[in-house]
C-alpha positions in Angstrom: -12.8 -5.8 -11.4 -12.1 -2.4 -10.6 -11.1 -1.1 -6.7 -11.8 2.2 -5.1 -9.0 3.7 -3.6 -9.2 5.3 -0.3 -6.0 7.1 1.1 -5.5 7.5 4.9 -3.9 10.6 6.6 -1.4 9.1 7.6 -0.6 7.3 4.3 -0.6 10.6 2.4 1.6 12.2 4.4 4.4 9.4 4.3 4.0 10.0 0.8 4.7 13.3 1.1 7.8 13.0 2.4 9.0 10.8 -0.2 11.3 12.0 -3.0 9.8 12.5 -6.8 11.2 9.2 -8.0 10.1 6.8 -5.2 6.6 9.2 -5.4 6.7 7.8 -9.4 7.4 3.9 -8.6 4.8 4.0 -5.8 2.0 5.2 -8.4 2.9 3.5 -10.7 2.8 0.1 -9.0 -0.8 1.3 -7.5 -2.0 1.5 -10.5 -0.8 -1.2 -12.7 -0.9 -3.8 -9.5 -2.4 -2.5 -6.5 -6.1 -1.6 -8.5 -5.8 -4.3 -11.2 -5.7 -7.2 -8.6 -4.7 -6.6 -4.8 -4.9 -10.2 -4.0 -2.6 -11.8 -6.7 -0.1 -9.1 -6.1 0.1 -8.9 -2.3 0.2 -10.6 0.9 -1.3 -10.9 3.9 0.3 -10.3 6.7 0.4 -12.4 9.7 0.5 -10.9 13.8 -0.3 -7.8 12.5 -2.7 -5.0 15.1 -5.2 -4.3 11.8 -6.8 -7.8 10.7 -6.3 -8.6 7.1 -3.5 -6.1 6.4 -2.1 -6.8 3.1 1.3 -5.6 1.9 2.7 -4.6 -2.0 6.0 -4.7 -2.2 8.1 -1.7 -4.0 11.4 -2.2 -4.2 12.6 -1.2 -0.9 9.6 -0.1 0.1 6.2 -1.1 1.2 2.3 -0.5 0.8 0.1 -1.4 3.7 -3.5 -1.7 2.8 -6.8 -3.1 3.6 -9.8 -4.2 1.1 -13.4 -4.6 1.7 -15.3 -5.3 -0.8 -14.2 -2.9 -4.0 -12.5 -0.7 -1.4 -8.8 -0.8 -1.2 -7.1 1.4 1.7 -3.8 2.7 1.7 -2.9 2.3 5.2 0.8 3.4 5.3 3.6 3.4 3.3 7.0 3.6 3.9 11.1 2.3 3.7 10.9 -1.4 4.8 13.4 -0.8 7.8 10.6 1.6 9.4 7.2 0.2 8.3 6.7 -2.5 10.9 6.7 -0.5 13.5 
């Protein structure tokens, strides 16, 4: 099944903040994970502001997205000492 992918501004500018290599590990995983199967390769998170929030985990860092239907939204991403909160 193949997902849209929808970027928020505020997702592509925590990517651009990020240096070339994490930038290459982030796409990377979004492709060969994040729009192959979101639900086998995430999880949902639990008392989170945004119902059905779903995280990817990338190394030290983390993808926070939402799908409906073929939709996939890149909420925020970011260094998982910061992302929470």
């Amino acid at each position: 099944m193949a997902y849209l992918l929808v970027y928020s501004k505020r997702s592509a500018k925590d990517i651009s903040k990020l240096d070339n290599l994490v930038k290459k590990k982030l796409k990377q995983a979004i492709e060969h994970k994040l729009l192959a199967d979101p639900f086998e390769h995430s999880v949902k998170l639990k008392d989170f502001p945004i119902e059905d929030t779903r995280r990817l985990r990338v190394g030290n860092y983390r993808i926070l997205f939402t799908i409906s239907g073929k939709r996939v939204e890149i909420l925020r991403v970011g260094h998982r000492r910061d992302i929470y909160r």
